[in-house]
N, C-alpha and C positions, 0 to 999 in steps of 0.2 A: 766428069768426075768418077772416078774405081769405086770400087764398094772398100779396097784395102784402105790401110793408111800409108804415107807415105814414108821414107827410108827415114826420114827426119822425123815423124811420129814414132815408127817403130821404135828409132833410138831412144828418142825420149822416154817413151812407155817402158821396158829394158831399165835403163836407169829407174823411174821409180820402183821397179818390181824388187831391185835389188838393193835398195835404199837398206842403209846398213844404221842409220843415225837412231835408230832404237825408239823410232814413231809408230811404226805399223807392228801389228803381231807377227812374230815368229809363229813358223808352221806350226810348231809343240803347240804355241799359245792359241793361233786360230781355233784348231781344233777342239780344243778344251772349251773356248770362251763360247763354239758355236755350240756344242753338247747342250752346256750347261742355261745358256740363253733358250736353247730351244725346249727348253724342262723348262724357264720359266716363262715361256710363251704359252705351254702348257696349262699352266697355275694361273694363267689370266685367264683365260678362256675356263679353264673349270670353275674357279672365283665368279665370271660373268654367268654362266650358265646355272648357278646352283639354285637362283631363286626361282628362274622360271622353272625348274624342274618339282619345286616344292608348293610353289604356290597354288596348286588347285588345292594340295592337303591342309597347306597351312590358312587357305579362306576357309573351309570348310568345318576347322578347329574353330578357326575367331570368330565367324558369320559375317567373311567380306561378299560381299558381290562383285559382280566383274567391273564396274568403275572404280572401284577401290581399289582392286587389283591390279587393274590397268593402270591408276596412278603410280602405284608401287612400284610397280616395271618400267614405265615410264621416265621415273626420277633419276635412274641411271643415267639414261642418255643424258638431262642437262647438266648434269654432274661432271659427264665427259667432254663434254663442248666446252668448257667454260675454262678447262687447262690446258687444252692442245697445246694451243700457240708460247703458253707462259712456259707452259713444261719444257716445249721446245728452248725457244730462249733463254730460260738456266742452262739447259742441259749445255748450250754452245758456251755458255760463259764458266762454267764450274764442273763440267765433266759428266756427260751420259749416266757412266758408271753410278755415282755418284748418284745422280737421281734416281736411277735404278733401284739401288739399296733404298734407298729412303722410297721407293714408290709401295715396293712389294713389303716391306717393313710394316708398312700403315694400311694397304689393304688387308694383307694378312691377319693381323690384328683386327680389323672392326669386323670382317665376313667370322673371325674365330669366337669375339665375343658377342655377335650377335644374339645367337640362342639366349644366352643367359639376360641380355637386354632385354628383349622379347617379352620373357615368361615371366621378370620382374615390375616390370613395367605397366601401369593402368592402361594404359592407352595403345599397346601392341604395332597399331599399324602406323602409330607417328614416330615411333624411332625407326621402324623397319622401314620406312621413307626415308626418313632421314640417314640409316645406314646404306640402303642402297643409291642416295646421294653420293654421297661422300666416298662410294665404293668407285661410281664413274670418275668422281673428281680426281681419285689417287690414281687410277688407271686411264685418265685421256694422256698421263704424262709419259706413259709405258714405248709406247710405239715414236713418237718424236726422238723421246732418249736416246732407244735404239738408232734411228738415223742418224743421230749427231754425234752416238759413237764408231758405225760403223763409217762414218765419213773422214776421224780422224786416227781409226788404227785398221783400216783395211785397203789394201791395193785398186786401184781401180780393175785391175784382171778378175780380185775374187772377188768384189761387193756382188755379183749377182749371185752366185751359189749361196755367200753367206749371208744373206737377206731371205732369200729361197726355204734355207734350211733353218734358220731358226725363225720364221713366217709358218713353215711348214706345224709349228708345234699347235697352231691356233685349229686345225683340222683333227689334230692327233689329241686334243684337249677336249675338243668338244666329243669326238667317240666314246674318251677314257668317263669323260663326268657322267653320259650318256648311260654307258652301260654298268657300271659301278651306283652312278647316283641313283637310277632306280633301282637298284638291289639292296641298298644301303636305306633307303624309301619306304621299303615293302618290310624289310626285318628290323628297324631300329629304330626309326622314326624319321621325321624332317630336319630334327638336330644334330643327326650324324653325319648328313651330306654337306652341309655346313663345315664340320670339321674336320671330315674330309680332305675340303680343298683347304683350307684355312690354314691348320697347323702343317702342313707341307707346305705349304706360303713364306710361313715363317723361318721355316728350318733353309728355306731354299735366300731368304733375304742371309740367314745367319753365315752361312755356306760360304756366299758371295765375299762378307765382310772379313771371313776366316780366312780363305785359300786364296780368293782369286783378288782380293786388295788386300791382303798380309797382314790381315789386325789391324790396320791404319788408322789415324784417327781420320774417319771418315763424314764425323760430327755434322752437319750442314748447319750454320748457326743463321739466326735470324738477320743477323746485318747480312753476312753474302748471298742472303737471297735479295734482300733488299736493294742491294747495289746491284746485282744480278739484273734487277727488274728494271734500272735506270740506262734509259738509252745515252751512251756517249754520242758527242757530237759525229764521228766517224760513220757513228752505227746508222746514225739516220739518215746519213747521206747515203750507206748502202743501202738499205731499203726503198729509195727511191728510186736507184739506178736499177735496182731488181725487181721492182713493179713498172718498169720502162722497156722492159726485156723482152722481147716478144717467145723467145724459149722458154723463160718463167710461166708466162701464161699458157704457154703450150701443155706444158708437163702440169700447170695447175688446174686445165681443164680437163684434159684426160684424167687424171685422178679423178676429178668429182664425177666426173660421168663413169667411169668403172666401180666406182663404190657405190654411187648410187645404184644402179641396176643390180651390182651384186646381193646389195641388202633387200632389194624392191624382188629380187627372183627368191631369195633366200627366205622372207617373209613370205611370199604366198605359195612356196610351193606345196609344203603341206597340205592347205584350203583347193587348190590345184588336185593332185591325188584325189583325195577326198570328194570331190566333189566328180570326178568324171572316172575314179574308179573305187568306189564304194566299197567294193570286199577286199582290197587291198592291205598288206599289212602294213601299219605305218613302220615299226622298226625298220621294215628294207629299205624305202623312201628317207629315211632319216638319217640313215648310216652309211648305204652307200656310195653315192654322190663325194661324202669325204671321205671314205677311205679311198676312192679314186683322185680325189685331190692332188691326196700325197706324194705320190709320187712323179704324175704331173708337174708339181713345183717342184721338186729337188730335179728333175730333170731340165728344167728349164734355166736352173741357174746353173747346170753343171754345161748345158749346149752353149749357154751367154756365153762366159767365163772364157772358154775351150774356143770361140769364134775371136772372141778379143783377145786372147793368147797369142790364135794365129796372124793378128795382125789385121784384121776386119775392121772399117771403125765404127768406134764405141756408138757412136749417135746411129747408125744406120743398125745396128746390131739392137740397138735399146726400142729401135721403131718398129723392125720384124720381130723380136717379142708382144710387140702392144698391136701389132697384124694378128698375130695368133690370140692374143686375151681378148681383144675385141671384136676384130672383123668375123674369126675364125668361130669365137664362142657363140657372135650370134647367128651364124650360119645356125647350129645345131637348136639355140632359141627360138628360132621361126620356125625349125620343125614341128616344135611342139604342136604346132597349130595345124599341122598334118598326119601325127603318131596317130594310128589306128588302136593300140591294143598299150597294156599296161606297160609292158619291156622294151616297146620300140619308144615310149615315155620317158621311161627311168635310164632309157639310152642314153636322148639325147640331151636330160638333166643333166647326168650324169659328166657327161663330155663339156656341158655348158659350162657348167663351174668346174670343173677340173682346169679348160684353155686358160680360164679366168685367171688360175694363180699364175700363170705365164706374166703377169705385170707385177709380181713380184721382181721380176730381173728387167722389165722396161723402165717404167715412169717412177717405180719406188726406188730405183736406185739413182734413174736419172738424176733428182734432185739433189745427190752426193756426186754426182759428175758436176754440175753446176752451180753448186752455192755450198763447198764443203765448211767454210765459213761460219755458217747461219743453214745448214739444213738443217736441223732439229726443231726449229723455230719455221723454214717454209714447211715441212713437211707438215708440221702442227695446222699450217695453214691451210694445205691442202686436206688432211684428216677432216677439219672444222669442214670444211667445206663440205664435201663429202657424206660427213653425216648427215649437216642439216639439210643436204639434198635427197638424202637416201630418205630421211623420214616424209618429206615432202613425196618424192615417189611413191612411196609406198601408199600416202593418200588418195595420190591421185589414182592409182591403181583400182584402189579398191572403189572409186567412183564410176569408173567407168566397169566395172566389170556389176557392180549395182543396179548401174542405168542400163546398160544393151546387156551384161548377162554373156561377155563375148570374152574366154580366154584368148583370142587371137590377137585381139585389140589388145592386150597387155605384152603380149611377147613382142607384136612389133612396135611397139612405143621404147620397149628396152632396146630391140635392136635398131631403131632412127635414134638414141641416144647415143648406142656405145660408137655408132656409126659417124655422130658431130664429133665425139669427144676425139674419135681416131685421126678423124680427117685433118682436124686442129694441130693434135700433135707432131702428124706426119708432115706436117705444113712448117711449123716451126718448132720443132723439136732440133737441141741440139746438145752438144756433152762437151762444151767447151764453159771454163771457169768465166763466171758472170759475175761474180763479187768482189773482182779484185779491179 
């Protein structure tokens, strides 16, 4: 078996690039839709980031402790678990876009009027729970949408760049909150980093419903979600041929094993620093790891893309990306537990999660090679997964590093993880349509 495709793939792939029936964006339109997506990929990741950035100020106004706080922060995550997969599933039934608007409409809104909840309010940290509930709930739907839209309006040639580049805004969001939110911190108070992200939330949902769906009525009424959420008879017989698949579970193990470890490295690298180089300054540890992210992931979706162009196939293309986000990243992960000095450290951090975004152009597109159908809904799946394994890693982390006290033993637990999850994919990973 070539690594190409053959004359009869070529042609077929040819044909859909040039698909003229007015499904896929035009080049004008990619580009615009990828801009404007990756600003509001941005506006998630500032929106997620604002509280933990305010929270030592704001316990210290109320007189939380850190269990309180911790619950606080906490409340997101099952907020976000709890809509992957639903989020997904509308989004296949009634249009990404669509839930899009109405995603970023309703965060933007509760992160805007939080302050003023806040400061009215007897009880402070029970709405601020309950707002940063309801912030994960609006935002687990964000990332699925996106799949389920770029699976019905982009090419198989460019889904990797364009997933790449507007993914990329989640690195370029968390700098912007970063270094804004604390200045905005220090001279205005906790309420302004709030509105901050918030009211650019809003104007970027308004934005959406002006230009880019033409004043539509775009209304989401409560019977078509309702029906939305009703499996048809069809539907559930694809589900079961797609939990039958041994591709599915490929791409849905690799997912949860690269998220996992991404959030489990991402979690303790701080406490990491800190602990083995004391005079360090955290802003450089904090910053730059993602500003090398970036461009990392646009180039990875711009090499995918450029391979599959020439005719490479797509599954063996999507596997040497998740070579490079796993095998490759934790080469540099098990250095850690060799780095002499702070730089040779922040080196190989640095490189770790930067390969990482490379599965932005593997396994997160794979599943719009394979169930363009319903991928909004599996990727929802694979998200859920994901998360509740990241937090689960991250426990486990910090139990072992409790008991022996050993950063080693954490790096290579990430690296026998990313190393099952690759092995799986590589195994049965494919980019052939499974839902039809």
């Amino acid at each position: 078996m070539g690594f190409k495709h053959s004359d009869e793939r070529q042609r077929v792939l040819g044909n859909a690039t040039t698909n003229s029936n007015g499904k896929f964006w035009s080049k004008f339109e990619a580009k615009s839709w990828i801009a404007f997506l990756f600003v509001g990929t941005c506006l998630v990741y500032c929106v997620r980031v604002t509280l933990p950035i305010c929270i030592a100020t704001m316990a210290e106004q109320f007189g939380w402790d850190k269990t309180q706080s911790g619950i606080v922060l906490g409340s997101f995550f099952w907020g976000y678990c709890l809509t992957q997969i639903i989020g997904g599933h509308i989004s296949d039934r009634l249009g990404g876009d669509k839930i899009l608007l109405l995603s970023a409409t309703s965060w933007g809104s509760v992160i805007t009027l939080t302050p003023l909840i806040v400061h009215w309010s007897s009880t402070p940290i029970l709405f601020l729970t309950l707002s940063r509930f309801l912030m994960g709930l609006f935002q687990g739907v964000f990332f699925p949408s996106l799949s389920s839209l770029f699976s019905n309006r982009v090419r198989e040639s460019e889904r990797a760049f364009t997933s790449s580049a507007v993914c990329t805004g989640s690195q370029v969001g968390t700098l912007i909150i970063g270094a804004f939110g604390s200045v905005l911190l220090d001279w205005f108070g906790w309420e302004s980093v709030f509105y901050f992200s918030g009211i650019p939330s809003i104007l970027w949902a308004y934005c959406m419903w002006k230009y880019f769906l033409k004043g539509e009525d775009q209304i989401i009424s409560l019977e078509s979600l309702g029906n939305s959420l009703v499996n048809s008879k069809d539907d559930k017989v694809a589900w079961r041929k797609l939990f039958k698949s041994a591709p599915v579970w490929g791409v849905i193990v690799a997912h949860v094993c690269i998220s996992g470890t991404f959030f489990c490295l991402l979690s303790w690298m701080p406490t990491f620093f800190h602990d083995s180089f004391p005079e360090s300054k955290g802003w450089i540890f904090n910053v730059v790891p993602w500003a090398v992210a970036v461009p990392f992931s646009l180039f990875g979706g711009i090499l995918t893309d450029h391979l599959v162009k020439l005719g490479f196939d797509t599954a063996k293309v999507r596997k040497l990306m998740q070579v490079i986000a796993m095998g490759l990243s934790s080469i540099f992960t098990a250095l850690l537990s060799y780095s002499g000095s702070y730089y040779q450290s922040l080196l190989c951090i640095s490189a770790s999660l930067g390969l990482q975004t490379f599965s932005h152009s593997g396994v997160s597109v794979n599943v719009q090679d394979l169930a363009p159908s319903c991928a909004g809904a599996l990727f929802g799946v694979m998200n859920t997964g994901g998360a509740l394994f990241g937090v689960a890693l991250v426990y486990f982390a910090g139990y072992l590093i409790e008991t022996s006290g050993s950063w080693p033993s954490v790096f290579s637990l990430i690296s026998i993880v990313n190393t099952f999850g690759l092995s799986i994919f590589i195994i049965f990973g494919q980019a052939t349509r499974v839902d039809i």
